[in-house]
Structure formats: C-alpha cells, structure tokens
DSSP file (Angstrom, degrees, kcal/mol; ACC not computed):
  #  RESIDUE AA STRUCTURE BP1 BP2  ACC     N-H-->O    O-->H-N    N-H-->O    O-->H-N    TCO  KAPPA ALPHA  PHI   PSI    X-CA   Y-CA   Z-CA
    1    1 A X              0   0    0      0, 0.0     2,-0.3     0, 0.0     0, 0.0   0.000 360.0 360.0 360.0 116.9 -104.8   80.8 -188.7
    2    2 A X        -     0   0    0     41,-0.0     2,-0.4    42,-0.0    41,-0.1  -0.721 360.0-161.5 -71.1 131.7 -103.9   77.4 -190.5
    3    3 A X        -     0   0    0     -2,-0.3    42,-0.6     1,-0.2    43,-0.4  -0.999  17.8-135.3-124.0 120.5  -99.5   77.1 -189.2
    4    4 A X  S    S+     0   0    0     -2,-0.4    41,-1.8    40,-0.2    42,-0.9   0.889  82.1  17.9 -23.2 -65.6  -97.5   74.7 -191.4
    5    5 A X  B     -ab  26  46A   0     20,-1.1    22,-1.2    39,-0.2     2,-0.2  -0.604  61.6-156.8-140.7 163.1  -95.6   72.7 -188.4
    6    6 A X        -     0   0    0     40,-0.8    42,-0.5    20,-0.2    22,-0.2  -0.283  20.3-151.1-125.1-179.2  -96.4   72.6 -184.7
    7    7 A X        -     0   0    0     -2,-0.2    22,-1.8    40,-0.1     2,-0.4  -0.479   8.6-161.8-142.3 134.7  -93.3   71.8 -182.8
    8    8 A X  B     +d   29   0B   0     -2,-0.2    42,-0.9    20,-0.2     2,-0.5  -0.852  30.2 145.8 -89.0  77.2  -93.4   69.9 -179.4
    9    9 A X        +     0   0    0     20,-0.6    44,-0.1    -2,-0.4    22,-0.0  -0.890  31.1 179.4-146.6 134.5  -90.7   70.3 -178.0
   10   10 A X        +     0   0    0     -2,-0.5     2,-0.8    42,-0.3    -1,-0.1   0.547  62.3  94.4-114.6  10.2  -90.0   70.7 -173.9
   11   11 A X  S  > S-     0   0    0      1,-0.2     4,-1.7    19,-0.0     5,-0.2  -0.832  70.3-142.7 -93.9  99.7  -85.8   71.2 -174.0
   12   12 A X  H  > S+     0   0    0     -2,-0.8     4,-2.2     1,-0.2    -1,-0.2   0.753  97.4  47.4 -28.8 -56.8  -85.0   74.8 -173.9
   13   13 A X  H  > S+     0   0    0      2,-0.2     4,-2.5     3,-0.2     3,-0.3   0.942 115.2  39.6 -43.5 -72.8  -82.2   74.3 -176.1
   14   14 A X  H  > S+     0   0    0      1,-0.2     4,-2.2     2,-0.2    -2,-0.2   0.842 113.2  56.2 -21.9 -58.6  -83.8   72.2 -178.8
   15   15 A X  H  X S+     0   0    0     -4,-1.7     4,-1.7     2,-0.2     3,-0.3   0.908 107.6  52.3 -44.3 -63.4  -86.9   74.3 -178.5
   16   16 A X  H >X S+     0   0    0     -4,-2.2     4,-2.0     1,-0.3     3,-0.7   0.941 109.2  53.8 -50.5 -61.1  -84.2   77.6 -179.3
   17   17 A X  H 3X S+     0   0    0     -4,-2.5     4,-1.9     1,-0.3     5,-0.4   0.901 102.7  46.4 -59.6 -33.2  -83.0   75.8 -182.3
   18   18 A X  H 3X S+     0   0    0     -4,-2.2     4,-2.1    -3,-0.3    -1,-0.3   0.869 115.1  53.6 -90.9 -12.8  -86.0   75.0 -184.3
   19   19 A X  H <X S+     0   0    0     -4,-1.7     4,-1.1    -3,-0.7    -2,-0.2   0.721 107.8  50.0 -80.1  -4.4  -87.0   78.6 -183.6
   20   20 A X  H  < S+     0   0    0     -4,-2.0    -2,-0.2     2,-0.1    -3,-0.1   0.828 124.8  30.6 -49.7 -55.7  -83.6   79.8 -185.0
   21   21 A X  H  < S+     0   0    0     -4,-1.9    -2,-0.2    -5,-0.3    -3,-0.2   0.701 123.5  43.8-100.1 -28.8  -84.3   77.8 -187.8
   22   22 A X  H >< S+     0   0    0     -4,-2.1     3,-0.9    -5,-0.4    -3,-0.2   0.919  71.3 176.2 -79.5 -39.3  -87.7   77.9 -188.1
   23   23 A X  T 3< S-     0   0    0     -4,-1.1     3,-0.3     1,-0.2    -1,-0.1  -0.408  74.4 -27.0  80.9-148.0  -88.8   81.7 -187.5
   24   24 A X  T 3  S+     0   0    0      1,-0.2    -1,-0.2    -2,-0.1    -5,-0.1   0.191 112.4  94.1-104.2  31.6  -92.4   82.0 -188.0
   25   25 A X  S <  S+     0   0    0     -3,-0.9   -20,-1.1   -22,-0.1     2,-0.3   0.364  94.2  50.5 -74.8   1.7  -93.2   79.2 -190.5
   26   26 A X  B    S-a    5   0A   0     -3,-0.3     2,-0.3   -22,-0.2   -20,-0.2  -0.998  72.3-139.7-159.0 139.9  -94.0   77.2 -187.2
   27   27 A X        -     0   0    0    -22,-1.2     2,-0.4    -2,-0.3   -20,-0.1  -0.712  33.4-142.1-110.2 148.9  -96.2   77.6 -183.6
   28   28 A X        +     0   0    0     -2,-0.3     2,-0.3   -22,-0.2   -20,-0.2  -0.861  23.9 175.3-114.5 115.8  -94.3   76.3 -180.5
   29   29 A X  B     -d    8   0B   0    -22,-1.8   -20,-0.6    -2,-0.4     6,-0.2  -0.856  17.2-168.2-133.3 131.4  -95.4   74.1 -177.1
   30   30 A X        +     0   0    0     -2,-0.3    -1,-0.1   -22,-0.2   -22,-0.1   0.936  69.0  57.9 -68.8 -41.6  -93.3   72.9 -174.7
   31   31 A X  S    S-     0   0    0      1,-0.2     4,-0.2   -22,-0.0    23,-0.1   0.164  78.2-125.4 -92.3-153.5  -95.9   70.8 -173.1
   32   32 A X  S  > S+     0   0    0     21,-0.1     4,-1.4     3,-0.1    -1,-0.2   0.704 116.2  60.2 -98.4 -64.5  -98.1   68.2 -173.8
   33   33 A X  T  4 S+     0   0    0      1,-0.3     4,-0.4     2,-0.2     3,-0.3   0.719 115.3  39.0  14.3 -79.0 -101.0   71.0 -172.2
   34   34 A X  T >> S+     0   0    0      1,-0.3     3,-2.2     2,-0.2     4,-1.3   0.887 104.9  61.3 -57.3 -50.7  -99.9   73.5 -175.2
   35   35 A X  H 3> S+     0   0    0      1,-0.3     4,-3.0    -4,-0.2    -1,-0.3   0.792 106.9  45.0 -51.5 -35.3  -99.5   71.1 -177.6
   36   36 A X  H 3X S+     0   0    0     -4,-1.4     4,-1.0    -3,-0.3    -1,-0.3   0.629 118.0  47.7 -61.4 -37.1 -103.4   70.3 -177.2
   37   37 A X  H X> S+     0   0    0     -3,-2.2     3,-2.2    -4,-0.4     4,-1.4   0.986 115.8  41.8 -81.0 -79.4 -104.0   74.2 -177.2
   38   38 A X  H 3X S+     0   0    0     -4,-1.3     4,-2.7     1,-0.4     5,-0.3   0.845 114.8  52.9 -50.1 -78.4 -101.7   75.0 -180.4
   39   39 A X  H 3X S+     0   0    0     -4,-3.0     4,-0.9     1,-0.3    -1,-0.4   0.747 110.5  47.8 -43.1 -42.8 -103.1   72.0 -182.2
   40   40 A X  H << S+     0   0    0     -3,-2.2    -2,-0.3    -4,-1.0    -1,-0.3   0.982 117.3  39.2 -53.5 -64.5 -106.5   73.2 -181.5
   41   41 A X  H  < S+     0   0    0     -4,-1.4    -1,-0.2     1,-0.2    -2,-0.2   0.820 131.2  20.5 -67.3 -29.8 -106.1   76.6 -182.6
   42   42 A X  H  < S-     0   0    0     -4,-2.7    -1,-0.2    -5,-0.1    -3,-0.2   0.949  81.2-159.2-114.1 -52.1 -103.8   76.4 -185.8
   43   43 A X     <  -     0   0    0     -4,-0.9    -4,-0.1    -5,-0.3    -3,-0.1   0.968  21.0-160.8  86.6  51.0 -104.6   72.9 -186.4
   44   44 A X        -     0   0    0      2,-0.1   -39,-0.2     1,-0.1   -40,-0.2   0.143  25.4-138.5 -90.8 178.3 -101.3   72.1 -188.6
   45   45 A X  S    S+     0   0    0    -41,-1.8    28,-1.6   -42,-0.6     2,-0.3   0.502  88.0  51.4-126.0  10.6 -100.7   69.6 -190.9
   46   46 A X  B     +bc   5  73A   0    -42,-0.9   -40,-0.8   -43,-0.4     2,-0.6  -0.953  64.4 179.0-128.9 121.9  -97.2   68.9 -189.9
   47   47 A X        -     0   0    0     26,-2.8     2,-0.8    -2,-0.3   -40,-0.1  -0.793  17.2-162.4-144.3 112.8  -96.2   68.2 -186.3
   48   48 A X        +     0   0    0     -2,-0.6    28,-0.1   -42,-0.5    26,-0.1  -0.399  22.8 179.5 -72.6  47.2  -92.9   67.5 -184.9
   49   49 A X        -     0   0    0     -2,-0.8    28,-1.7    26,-0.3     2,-0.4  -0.009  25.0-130.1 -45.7 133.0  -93.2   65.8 -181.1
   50   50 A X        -     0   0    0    -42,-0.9    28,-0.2    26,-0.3    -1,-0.2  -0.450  13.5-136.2 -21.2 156.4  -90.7   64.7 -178.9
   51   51 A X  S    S+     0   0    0     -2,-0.4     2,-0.9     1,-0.2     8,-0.2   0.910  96.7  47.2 -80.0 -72.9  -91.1   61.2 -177.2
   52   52 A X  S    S+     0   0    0      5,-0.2     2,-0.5     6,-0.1   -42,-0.3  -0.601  72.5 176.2 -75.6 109.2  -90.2   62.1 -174.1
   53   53 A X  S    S-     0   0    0      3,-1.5   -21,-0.1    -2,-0.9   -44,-0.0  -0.667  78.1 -50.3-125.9  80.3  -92.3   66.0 -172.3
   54   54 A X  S    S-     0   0    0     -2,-0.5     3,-0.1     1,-0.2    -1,-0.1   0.677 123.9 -30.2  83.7  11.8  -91.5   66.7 -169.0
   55   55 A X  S    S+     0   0    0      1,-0.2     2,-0.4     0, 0.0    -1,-0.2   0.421 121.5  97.9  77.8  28.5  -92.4   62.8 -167.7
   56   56 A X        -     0   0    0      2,-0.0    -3,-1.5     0, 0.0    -1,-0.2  -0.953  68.1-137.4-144.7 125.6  -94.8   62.3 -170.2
   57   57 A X        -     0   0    0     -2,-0.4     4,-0.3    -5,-0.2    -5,-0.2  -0.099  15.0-139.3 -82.9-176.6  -94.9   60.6 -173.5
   58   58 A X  S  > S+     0   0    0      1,-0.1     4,-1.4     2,-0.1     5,-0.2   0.410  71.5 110.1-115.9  20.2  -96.5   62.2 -176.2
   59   59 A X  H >> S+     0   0    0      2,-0.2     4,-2.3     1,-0.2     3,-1.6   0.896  82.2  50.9 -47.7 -59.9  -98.2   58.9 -177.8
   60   60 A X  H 3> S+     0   0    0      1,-0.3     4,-2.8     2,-0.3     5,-0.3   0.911 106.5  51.0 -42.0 -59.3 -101.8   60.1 -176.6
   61   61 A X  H 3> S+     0   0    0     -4,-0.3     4,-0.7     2,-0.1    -1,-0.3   0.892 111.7  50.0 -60.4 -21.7 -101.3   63.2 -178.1
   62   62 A X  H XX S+     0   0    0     -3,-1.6     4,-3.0    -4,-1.4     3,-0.7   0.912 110.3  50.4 -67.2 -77.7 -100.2   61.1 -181.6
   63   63 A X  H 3< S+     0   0    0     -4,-2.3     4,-0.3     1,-0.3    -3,-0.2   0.618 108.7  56.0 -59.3 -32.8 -103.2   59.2 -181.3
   64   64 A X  H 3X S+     0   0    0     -4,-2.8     4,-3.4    -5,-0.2    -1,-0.3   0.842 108.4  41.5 -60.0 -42.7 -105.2   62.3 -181.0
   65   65 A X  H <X S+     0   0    0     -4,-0.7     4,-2.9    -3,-0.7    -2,-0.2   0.883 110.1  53.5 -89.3 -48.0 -104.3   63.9 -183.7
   66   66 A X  H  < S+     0   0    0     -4,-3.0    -1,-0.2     2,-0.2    -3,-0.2   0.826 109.9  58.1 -67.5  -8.7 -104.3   61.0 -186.3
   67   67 A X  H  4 S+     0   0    0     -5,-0.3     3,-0.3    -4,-0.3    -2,-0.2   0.903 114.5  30.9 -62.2 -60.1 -107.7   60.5 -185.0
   68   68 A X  H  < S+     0   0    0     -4,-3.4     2,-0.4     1,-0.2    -2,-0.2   0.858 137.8  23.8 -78.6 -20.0 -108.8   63.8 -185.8
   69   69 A X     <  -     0   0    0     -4,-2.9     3,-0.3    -5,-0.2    -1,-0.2  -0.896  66.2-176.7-133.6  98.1 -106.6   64.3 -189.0
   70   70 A X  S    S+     0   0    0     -2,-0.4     2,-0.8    -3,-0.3    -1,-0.1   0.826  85.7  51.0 -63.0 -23.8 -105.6   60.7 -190.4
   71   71 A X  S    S+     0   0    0      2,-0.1     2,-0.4     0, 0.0    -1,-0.3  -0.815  80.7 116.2-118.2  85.8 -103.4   62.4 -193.0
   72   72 A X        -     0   0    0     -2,-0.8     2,-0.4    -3,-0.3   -26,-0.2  -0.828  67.0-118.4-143.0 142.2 -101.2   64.9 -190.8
   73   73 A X  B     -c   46   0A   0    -28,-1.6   -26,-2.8    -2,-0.4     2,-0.1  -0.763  29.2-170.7 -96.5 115.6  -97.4   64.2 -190.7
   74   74 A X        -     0   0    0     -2,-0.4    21,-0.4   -28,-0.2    20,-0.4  -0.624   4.7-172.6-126.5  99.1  -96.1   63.4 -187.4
   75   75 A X        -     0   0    0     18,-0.2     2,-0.4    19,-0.2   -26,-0.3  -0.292  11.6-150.3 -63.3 125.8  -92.5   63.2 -187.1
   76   76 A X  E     -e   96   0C   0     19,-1.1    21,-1.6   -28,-0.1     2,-0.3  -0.930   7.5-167.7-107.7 138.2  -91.0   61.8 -183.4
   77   77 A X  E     +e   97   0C   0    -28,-1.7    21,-0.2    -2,-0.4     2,-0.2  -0.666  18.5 167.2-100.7-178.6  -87.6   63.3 -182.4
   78   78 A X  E     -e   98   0C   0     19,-1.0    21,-4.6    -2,-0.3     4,-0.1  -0.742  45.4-153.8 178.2 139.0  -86.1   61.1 -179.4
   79   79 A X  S    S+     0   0    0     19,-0.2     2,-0.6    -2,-0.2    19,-0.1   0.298  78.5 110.7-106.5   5.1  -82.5   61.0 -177.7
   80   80 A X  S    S-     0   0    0      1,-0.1    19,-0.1     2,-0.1     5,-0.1  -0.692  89.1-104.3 -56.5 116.9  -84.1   57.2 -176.9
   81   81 A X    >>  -     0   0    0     -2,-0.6     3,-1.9     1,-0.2     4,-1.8  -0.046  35.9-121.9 -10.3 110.4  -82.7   54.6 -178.7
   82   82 A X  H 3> S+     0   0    0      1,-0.3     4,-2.5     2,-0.2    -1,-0.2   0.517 107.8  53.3 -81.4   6.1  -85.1   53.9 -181.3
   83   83 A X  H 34 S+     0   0    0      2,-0.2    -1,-0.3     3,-0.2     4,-0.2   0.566 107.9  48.8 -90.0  -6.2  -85.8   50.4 -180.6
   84   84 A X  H <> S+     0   0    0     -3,-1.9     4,-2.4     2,-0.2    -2,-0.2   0.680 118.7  49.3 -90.1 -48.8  -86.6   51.2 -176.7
   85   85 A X  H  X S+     0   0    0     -4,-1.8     4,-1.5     1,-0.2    -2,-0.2   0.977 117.1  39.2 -62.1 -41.8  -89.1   54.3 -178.8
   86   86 A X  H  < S+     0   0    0     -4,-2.5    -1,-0.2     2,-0.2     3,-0.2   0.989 104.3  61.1 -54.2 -44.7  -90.6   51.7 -181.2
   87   87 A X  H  4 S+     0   0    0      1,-0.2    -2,-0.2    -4,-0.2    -1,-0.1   0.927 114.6  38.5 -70.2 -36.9  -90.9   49.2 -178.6
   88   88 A X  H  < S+     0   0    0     -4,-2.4    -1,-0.2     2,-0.0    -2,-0.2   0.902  89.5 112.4 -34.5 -67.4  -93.6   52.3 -176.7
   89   89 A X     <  +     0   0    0     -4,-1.5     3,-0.1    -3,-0.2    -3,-0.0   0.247  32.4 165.4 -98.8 128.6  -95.2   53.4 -179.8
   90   90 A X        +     0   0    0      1,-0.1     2,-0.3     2,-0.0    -1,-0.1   0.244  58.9  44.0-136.3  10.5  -98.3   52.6 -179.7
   91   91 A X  S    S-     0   0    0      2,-0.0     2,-0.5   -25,-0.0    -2,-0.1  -0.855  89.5 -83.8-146.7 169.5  -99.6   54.9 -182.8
   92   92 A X        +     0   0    0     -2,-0.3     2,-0.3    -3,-0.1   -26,-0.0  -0.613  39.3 176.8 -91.4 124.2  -98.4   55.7 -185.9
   93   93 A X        -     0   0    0     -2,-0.5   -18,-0.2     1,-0.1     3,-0.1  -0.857  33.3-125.9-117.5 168.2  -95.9   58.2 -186.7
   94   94 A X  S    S-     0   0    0      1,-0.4     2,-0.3   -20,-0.4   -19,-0.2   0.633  91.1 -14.0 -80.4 -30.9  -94.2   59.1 -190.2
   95   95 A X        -     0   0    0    -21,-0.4   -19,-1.1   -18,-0.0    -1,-0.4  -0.883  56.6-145.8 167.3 131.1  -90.6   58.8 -189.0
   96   96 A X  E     -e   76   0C   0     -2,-0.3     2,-0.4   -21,-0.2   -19,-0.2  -0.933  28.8-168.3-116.1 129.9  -88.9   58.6 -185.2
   97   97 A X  E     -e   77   0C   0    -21,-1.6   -19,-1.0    -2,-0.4     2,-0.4  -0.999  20.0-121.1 -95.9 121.7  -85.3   60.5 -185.6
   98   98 A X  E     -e   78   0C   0     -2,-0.4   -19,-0.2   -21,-0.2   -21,-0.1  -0.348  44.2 -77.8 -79.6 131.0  -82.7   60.3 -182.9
   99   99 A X  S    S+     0   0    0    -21,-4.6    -1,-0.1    -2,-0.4     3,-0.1  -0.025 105.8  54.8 -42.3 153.4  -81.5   63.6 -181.1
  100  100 A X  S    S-     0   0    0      1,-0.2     2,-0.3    -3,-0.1    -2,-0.0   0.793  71.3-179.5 -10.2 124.3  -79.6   65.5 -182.0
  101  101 A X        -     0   0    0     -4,-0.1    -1,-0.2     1,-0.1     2,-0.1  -0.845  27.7-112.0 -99.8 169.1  -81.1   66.7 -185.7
  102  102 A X     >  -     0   0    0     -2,-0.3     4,-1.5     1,-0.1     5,-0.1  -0.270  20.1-110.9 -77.6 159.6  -79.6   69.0 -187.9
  103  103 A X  H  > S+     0   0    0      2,-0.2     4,-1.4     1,-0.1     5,-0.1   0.861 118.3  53.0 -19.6 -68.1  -80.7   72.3 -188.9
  104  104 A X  H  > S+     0   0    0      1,-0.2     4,-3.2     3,-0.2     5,-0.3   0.903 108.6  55.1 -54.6 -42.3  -81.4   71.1 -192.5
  105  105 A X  H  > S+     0   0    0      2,-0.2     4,-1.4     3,-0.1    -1,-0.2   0.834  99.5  49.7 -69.6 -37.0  -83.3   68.6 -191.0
  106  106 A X  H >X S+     0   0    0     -4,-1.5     4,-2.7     2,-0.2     3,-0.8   0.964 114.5  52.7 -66.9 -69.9  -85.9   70.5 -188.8
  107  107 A X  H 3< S+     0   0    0     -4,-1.4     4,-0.5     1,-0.3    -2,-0.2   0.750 109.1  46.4 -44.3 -65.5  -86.6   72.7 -192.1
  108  108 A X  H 3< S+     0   0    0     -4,-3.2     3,-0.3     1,-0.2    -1,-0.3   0.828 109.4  54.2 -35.2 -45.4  -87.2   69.7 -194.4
  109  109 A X  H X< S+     0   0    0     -4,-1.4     3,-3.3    -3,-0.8    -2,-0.2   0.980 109.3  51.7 -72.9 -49.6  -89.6   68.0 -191.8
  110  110 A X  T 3< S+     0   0    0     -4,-2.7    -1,-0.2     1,-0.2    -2,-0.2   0.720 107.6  52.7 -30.9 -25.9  -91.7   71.4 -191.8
  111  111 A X  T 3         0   0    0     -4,-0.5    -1,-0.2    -5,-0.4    -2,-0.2   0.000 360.0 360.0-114.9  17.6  -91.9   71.4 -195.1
  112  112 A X    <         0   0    0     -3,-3.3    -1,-0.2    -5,-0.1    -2,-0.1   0.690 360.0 360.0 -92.6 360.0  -93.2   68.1 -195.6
C-alpha cells in the first residue's frame, strides 16, 4: 500500500488532531522507531515530522528519506522557535511551521 502522508508525530494531542482531520488519507508514528517501520512499508511521498520525538530529533530520519526518495515532501512542525530549528537542521526540508497548526493546514500539507 502506497499512503499519501506519513505523520510523525509523538504528542498525544497533536497526534489526535491530524487523525481527526486526517482519517485514513494518512499512516501514523509516534516514534522515530515507527516512523522508520511506516516509511518502509507505505513508503509515502509526503511526510510531516516533528523536530523534537521523545528526546530525539528527527534530522536522521530527514536525511534518510531524502536519500532514498530526493523528491518526497517533508514538512517540519516545531513549537521551537524557528531560528533555534534552522540553526539544527542539518537536511533539507520543504517548510518548518511553528506549533500549533491549524486544521486547514494539516490537510493542505497532505495534499501536497
């Protein structure tokens, strides 16, 4: 199964909302672990990360995945400041948005 969007995401809450809003246009991991699993199996071509997972950034995972897919959309959410998240980033992402996003907003980036 090919899944549109991946979302990365390790905050219960957050996590709740983009499955509110997403349904089942999108496969869900909380960790970095999962994310690694999920990407392997569905292998999406849009994937929406948090920065920050449990003490762990997700830059490696970033770097993975534009390694294996150069052309895959990865969107960073962060409630980091985004000049303390650029000044980390050490791979290329499409676009860092600070926490909170909207509703509207998850659903656009899915759909990119």
């Amino acid at each position: 199964m090919n899944a549109m969007t991946l979302i990365v995401e390790d905050d219960g809450g957050a996590l709740g909302l983009y499955k509110y809003a997403l349904k089942d246009e999108a496969v869900y991991a909380r960790d970095i672990q999962e994310a690694y699993m999920m990407y392997a199996q569905y292998k999406p071509n849009v994937i929406i990360v948090d920065f920050n997972l449990k003490g762990e950034t997700s830059l490696d995972f970033i770097q993975y995945v534009k390694a294996d897919n150069a052309n895959a959309k990865i969107f960073m959410v962060t409630a980091y400041p985004v000049d303390i998240a650029l000044k980390y980033l050490k791979s290329p992402v499409d676009h860092i948005y600070l926490k909170p996003i909207t509703m509207q907003l998850m659903k656009s980036l899915a759909h990119a």
